[in-house]
PDB file of N, CA, C, O and CB in Angstrom:
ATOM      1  N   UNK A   1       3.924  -3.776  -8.134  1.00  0.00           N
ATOM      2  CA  UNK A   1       3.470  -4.468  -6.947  1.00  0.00           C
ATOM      3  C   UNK A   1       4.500  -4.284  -5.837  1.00  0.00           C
ATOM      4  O   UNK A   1       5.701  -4.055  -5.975  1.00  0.00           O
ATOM      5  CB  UNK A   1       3.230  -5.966  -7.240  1.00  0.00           C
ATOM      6  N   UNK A   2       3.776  -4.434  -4.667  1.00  0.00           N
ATOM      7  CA  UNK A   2       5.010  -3.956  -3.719  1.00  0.00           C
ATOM      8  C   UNK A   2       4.946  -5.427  -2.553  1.00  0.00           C
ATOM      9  O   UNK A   2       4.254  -6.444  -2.615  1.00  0.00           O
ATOM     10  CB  UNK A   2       4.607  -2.014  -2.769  1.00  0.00           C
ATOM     11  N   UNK A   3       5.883  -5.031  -1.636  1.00  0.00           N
ATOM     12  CA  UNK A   3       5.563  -5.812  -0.637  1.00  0.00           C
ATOM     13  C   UNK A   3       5.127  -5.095   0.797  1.00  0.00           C
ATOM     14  O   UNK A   3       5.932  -4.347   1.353  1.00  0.00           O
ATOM     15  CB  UNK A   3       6.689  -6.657  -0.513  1.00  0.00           C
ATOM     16  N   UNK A   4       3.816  -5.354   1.373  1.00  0.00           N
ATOM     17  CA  UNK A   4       3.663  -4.505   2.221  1.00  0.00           C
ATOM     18  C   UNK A   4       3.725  -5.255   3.758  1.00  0.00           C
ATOM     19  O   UNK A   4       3.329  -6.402   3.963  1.00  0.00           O
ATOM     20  CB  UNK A   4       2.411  -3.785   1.836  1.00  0.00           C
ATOM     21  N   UNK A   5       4.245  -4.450   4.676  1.00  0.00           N
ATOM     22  CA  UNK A   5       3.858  -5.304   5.944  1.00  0.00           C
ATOM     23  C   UNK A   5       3.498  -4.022   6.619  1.00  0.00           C
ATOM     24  O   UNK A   5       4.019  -2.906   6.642  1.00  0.00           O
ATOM     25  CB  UNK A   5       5.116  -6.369   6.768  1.00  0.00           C
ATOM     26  N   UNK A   6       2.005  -4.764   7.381  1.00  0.00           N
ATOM     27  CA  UNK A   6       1.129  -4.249   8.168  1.00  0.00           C
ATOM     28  C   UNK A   6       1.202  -4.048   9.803  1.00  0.00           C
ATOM     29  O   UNK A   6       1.701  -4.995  10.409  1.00  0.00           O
ATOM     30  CB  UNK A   6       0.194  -4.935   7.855  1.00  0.00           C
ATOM     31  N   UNK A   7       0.771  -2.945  10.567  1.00  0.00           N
ATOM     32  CA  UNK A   7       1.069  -3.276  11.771  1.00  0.00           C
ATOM     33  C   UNK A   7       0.788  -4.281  13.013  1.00  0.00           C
ATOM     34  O   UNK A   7       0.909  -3.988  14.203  1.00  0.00           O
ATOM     35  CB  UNK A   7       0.925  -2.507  12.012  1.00  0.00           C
ATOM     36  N   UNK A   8       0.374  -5.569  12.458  1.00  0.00           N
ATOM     37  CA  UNK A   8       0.802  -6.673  12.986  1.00  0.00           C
ATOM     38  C   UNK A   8       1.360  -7.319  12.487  1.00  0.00           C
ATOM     39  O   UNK A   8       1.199  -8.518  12.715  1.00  0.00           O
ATOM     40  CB  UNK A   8       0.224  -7.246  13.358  1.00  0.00           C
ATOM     41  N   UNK A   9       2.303  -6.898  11.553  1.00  0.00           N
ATOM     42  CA  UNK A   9       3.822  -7.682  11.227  1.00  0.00           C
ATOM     43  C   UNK A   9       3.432  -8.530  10.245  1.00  0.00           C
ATOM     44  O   UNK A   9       4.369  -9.232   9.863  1.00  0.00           O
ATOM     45  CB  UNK A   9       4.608  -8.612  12.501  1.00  0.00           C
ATOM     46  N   UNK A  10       1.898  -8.831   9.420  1.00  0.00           N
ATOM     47  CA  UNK A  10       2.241  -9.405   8.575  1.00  0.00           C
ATOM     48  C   UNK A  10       2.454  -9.172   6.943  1.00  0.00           C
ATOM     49  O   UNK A  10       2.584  -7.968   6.723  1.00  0.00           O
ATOM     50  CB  UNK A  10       1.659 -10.078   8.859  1.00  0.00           C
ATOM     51  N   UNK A  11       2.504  -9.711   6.135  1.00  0.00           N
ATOM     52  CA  UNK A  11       2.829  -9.532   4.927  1.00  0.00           C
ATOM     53  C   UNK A  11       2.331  -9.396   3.982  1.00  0.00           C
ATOM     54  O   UNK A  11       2.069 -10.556   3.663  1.00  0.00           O
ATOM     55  CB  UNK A  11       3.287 -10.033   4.674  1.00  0.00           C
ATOM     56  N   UNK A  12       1.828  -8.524   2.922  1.00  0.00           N
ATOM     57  CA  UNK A  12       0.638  -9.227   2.299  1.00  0.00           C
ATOM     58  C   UNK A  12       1.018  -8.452   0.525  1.00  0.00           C
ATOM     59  O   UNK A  12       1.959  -7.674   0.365  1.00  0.00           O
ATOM     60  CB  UNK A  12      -1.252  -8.676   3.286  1.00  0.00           C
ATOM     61  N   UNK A  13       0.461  -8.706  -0.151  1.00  0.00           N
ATOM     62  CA  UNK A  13       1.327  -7.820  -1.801  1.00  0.00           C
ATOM     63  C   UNK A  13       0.187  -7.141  -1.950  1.00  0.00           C
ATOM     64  O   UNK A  13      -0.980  -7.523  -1.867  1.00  0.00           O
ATOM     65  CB  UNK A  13       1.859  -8.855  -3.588  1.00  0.00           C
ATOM     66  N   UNK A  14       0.725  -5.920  -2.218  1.00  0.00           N
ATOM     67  CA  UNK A  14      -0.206  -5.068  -3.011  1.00  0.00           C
ATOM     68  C   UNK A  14      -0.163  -3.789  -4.258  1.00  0.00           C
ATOM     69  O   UNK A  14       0.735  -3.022  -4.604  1.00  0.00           O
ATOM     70  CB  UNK A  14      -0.731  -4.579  -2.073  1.00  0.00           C
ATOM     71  N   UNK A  15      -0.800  -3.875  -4.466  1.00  0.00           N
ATOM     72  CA  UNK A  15      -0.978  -2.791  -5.797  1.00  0.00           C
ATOM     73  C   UNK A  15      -1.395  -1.716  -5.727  1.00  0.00           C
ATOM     74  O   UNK A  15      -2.346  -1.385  -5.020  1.00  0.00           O
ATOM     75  CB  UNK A  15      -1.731  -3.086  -6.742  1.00  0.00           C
ATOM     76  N   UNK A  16      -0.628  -0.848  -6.592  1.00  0.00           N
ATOM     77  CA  UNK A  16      -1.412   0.271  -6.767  1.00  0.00           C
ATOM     78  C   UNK A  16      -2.247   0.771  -7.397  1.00  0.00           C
ATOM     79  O   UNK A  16      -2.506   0.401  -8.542  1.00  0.00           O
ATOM     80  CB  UNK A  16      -1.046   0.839  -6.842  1.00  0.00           C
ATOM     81  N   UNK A  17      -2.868   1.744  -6.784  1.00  0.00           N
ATOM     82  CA  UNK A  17      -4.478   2.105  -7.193  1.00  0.00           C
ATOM     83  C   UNK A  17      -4.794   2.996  -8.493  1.00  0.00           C
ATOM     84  O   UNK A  17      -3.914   3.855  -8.546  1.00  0.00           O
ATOM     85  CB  UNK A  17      -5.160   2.973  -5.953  1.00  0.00           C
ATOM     86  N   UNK A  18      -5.587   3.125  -9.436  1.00  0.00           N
ATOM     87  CA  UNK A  18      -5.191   4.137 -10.885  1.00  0.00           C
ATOM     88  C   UNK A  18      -5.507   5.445  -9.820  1.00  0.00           C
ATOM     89  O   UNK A  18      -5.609   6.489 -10.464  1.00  0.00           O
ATOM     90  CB  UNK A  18      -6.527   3.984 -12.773  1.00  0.00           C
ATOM     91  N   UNK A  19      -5.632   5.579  -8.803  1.00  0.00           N
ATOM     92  CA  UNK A  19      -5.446   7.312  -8.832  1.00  0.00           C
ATOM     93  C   UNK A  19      -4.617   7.720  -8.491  1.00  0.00           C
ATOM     94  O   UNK A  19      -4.510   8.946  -8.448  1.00  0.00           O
ATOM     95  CB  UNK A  19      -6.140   8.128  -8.239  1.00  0.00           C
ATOM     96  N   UNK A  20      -3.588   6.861  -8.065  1.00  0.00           N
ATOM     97  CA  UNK A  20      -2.027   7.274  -7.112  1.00  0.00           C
ATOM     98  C   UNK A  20      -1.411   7.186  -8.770  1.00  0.00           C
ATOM     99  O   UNK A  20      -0.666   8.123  -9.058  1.00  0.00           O
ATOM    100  CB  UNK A  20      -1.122   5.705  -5.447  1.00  0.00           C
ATOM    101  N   UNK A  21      -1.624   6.287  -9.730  1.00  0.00           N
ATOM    102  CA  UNK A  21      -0.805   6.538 -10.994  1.00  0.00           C
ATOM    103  C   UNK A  21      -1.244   7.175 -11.804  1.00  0.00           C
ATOM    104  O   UNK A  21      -0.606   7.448 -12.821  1.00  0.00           O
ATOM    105  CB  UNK A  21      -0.452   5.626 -11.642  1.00  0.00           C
ATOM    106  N   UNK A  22      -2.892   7.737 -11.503  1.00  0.00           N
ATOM    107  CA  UNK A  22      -2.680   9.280 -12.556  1.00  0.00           C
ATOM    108  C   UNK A  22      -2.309  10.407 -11.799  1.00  0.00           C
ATOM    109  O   UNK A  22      -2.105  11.420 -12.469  1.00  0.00           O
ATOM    110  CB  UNK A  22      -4.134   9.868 -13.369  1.00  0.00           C
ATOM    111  N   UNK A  23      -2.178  10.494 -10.678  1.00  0.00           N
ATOM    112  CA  UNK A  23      -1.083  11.576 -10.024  1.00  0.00           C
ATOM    113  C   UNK A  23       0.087  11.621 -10.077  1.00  0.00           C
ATOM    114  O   UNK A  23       0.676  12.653  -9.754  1.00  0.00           O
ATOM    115  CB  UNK A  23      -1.043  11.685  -8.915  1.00  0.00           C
ATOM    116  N   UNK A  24       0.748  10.513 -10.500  1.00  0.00           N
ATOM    117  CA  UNK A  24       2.237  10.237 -10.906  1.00  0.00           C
ATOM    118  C   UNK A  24       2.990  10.617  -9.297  1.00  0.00           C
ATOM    119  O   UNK A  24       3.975  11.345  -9.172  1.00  0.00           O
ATOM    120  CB  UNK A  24       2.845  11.449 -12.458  1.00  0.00           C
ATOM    121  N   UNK A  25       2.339  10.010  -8.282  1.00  0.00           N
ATOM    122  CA  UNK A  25       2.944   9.588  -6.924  1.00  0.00           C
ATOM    123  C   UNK A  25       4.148   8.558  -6.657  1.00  0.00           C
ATOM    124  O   UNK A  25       3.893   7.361  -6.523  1.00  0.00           O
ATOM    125  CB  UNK A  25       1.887   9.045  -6.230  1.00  0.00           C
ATOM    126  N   UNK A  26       4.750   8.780  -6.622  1.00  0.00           N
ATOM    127  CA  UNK A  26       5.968   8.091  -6.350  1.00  0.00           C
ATOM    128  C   UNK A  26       5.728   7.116  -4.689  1.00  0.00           C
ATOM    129  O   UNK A  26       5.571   7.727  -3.632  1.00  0.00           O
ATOM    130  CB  UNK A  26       7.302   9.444  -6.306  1.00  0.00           C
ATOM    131  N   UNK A  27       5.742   5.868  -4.747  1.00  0.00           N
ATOM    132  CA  UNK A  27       6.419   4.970  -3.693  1.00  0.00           C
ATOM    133  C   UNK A  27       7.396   4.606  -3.656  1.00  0.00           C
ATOM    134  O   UNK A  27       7.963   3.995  -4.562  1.00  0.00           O
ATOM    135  CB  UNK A  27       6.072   4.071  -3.481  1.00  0.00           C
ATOM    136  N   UNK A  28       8.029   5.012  -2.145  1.00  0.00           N
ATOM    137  CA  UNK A  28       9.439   4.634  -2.354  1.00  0.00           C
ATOM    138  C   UNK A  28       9.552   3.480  -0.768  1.00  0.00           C
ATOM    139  O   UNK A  28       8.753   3.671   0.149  1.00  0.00           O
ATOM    140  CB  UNK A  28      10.669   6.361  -2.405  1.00  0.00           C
ATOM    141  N   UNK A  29      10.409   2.579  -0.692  1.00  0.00           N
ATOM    142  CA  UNK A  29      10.918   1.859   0.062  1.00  0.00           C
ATOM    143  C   UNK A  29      10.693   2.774   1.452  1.00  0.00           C
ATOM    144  O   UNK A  29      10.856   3.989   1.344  1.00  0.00           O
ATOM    145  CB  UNK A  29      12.314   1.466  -0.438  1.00  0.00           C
ATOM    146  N   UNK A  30      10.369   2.282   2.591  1.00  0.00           N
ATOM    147  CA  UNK A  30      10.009   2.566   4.274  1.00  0.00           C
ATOM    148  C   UNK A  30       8.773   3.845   4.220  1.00  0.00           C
ATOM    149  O   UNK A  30       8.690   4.672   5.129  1.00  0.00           O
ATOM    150  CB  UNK A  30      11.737   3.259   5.323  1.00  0.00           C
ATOM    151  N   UNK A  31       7.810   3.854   2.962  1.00  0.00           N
ATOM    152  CA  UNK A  31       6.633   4.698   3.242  1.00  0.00           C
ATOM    153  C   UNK A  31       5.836   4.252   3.543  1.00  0.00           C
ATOM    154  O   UNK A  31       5.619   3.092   3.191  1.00  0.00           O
ATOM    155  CB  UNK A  31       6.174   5.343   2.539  1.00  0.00           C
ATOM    156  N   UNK A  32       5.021   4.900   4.311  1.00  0.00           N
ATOM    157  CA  UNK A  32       3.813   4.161   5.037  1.00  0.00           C
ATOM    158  C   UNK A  32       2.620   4.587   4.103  1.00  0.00           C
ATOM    159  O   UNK A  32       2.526   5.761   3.745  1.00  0.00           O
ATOM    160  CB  UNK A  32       3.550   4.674   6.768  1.00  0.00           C
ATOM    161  N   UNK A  33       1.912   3.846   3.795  1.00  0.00           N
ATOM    162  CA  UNK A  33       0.561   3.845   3.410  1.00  0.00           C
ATOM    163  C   UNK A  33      -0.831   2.846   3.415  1.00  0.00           C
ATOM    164  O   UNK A  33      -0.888   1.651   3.707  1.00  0.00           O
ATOM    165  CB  UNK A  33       0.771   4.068   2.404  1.00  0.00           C
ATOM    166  N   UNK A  34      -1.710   3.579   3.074  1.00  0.00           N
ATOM    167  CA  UNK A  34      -3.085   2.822   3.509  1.00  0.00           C
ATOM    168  C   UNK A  34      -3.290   2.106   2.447  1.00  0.00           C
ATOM    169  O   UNK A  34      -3.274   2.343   1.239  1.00  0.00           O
ATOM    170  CB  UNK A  34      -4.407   3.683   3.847  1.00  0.00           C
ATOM    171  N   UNK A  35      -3.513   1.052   3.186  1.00  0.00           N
ATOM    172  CA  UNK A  35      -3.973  -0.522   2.278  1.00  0.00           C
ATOM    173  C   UNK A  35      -5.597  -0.479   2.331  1.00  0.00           C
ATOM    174  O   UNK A  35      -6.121   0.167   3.238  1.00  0.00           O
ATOM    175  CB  UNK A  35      -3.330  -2.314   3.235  1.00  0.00           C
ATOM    176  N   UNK A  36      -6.409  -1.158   1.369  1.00  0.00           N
ATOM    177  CA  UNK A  36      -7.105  -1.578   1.414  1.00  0.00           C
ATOM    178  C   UNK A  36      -7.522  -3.257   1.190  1.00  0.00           C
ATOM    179  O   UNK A  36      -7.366  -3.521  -0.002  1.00  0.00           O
ATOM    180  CB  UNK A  36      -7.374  -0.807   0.981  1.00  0.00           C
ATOM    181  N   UNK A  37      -7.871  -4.135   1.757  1.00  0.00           N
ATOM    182  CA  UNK A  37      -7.567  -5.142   1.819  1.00  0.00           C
ATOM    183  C   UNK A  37      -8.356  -6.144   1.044  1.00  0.00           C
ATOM    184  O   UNK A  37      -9.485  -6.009   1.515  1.00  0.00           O
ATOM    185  CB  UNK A  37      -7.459  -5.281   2.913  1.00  0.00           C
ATOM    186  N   UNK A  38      -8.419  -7.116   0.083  1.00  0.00           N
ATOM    187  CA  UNK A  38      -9.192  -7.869  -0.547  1.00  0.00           C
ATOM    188  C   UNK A  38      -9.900  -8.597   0.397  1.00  0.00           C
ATOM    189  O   UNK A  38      -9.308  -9.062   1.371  1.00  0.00           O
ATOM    190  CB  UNK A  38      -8.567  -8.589  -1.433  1.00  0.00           C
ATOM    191  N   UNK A  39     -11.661  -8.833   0.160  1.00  0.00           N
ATOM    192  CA  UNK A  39     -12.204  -9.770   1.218  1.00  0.00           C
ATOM    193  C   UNK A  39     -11.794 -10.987   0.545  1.00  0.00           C
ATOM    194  O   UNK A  39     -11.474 -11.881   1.327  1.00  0.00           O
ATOM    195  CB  UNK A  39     -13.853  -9.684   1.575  1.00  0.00           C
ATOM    196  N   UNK A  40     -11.706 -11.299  -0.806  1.00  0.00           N
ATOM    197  CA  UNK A  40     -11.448 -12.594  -0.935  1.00  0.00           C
ATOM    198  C   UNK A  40     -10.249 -13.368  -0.909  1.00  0.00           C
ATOM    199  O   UNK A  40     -10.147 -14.581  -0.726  1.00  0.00           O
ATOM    200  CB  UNK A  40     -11.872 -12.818  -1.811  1.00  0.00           C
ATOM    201  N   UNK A  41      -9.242 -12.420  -1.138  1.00  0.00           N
ATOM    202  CA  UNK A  41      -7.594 -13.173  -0.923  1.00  0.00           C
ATOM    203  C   UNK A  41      -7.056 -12.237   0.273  1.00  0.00           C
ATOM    204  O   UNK A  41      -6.958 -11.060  -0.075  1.00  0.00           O
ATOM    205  CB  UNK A  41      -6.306 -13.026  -2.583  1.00  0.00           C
ATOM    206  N   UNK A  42      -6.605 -12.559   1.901  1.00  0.00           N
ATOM    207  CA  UNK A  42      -6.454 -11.585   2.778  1.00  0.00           C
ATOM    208  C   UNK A  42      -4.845 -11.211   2.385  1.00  0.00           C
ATOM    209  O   UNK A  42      -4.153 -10.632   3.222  1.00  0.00           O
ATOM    210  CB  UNK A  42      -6.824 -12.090   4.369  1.00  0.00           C
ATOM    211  N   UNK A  43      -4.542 -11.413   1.652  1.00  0.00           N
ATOM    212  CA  UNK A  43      -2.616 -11.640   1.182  1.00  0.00           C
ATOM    213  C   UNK A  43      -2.644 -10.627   0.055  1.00  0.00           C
ATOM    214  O   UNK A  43      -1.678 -10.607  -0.707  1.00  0.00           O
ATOM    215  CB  UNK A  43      -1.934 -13.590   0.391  1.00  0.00           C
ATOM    216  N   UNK A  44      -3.327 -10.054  -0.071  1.00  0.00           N
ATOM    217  CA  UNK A  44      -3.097  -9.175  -1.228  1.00  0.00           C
ATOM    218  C   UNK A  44      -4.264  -7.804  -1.129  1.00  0.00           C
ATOM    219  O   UNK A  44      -5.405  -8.057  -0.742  1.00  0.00           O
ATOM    220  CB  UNK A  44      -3.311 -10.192  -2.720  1.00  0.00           C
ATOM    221  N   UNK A  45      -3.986  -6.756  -1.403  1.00  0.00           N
ATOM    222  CA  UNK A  45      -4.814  -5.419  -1.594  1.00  0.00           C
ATOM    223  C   UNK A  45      -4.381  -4.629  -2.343  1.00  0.00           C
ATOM    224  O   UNK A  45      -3.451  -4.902  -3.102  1.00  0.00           O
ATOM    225  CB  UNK A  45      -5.025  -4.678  -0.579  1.00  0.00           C
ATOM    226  N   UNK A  46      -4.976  -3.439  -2.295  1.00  0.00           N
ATOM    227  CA  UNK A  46      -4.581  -1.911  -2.997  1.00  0.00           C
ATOM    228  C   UNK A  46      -4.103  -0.981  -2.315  1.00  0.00           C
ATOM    229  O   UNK A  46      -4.515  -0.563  -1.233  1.00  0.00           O
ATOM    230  CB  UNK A  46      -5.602  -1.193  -3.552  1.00  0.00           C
ATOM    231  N   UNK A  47      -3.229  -0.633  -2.919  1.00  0.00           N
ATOM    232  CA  UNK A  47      -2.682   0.856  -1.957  1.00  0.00           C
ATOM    233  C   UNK A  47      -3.316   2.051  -2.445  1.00  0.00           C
ATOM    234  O   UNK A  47      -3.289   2.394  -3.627  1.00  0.00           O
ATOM    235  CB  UNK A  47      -0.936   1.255  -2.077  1.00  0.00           C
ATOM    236  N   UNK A  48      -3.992   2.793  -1.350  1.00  0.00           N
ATOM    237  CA  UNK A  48      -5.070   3.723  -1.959  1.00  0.00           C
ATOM    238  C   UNK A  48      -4.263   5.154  -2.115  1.00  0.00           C
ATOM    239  O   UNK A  48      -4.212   5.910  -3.086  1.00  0.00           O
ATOM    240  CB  UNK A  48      -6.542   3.863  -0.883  1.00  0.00           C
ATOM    241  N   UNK A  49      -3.453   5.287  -0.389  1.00  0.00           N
ATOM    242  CA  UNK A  49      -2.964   6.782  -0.237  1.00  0.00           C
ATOM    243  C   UNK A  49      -1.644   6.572   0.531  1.00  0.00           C
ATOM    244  O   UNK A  49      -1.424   5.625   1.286  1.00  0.00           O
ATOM    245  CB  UNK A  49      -4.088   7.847   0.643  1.00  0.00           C
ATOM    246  N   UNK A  50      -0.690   7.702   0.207  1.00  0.00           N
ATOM    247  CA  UNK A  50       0.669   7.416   0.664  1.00  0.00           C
ATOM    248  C   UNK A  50       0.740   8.128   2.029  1.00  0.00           C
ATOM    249  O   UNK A  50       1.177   9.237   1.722  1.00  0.00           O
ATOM    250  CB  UNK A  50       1.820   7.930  -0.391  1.00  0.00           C
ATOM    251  N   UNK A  51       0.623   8.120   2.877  1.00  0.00           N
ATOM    252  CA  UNK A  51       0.819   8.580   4.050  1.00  0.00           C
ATOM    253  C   UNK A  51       1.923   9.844   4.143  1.00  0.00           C
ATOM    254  O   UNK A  51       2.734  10.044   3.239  1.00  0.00           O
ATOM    255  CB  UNK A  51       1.172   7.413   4.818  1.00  0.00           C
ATOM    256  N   UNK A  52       1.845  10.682   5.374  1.00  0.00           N
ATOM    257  CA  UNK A  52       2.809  11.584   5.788  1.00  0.00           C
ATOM    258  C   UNK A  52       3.918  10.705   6.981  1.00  0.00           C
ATOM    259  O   UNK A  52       3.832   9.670   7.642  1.00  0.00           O
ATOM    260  CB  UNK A  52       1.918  12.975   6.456  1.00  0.00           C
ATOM    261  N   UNK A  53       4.599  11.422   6.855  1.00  0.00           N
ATOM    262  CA  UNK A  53       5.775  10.941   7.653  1.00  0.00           C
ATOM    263  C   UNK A  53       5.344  11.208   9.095  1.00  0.00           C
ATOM    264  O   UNK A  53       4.472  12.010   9.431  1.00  0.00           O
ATOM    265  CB  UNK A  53       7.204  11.714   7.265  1.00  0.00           C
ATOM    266  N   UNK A  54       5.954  10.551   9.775  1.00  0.00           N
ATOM    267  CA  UNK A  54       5.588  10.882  11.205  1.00  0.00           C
ATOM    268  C   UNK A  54       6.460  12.152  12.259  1.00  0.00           C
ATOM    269  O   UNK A  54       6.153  12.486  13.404  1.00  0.00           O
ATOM    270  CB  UNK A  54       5.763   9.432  11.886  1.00  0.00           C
ATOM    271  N   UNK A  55       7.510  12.624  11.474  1.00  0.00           N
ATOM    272  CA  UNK A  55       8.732  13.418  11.177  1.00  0.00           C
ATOM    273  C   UNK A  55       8.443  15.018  11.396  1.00  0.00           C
ATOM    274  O   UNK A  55       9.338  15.840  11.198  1.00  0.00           O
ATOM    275  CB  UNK A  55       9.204  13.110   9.616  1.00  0.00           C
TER     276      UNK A  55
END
C-alpha cells in the first residue's frame, strides 16, 4: 500500500493493481501514477499504471 497525493494536494492510500504485480513493476518513492479512485471510500484506490517521467 502506498501513500498517494493527488494533484489537489490531497491524500488518499492506495493499492496496487494484479497487473502492475504480474509485470513485476517496481514503485518507487516521487513516481507519478494513475489512480483509480473508489466510489465508495474517496480515501483510498488502485494504482493502475506507473507513469513516465516528465524528464
Amino acid at each position: 500500500m502506498f501513500r498517494v497525493r493527488l494533484d489537489n494536494e490531497n491524500l488518499i492510500l492506495g493499492y496496487v493493481s494484479g497487473r502492475i504485480r504480474r509485470s513485476f513493476i517496481r514503485i518507487l518513492l516521487g513516481d507519478r501514477v494513475k489512480i483509480e479512485v473508489s466510489r465508495y471510500a474517496s480515501s483510498s484506490g488502485r494504482i493502475i499504471s506507473r507513469l513516465r517521467n516528465k524528464d
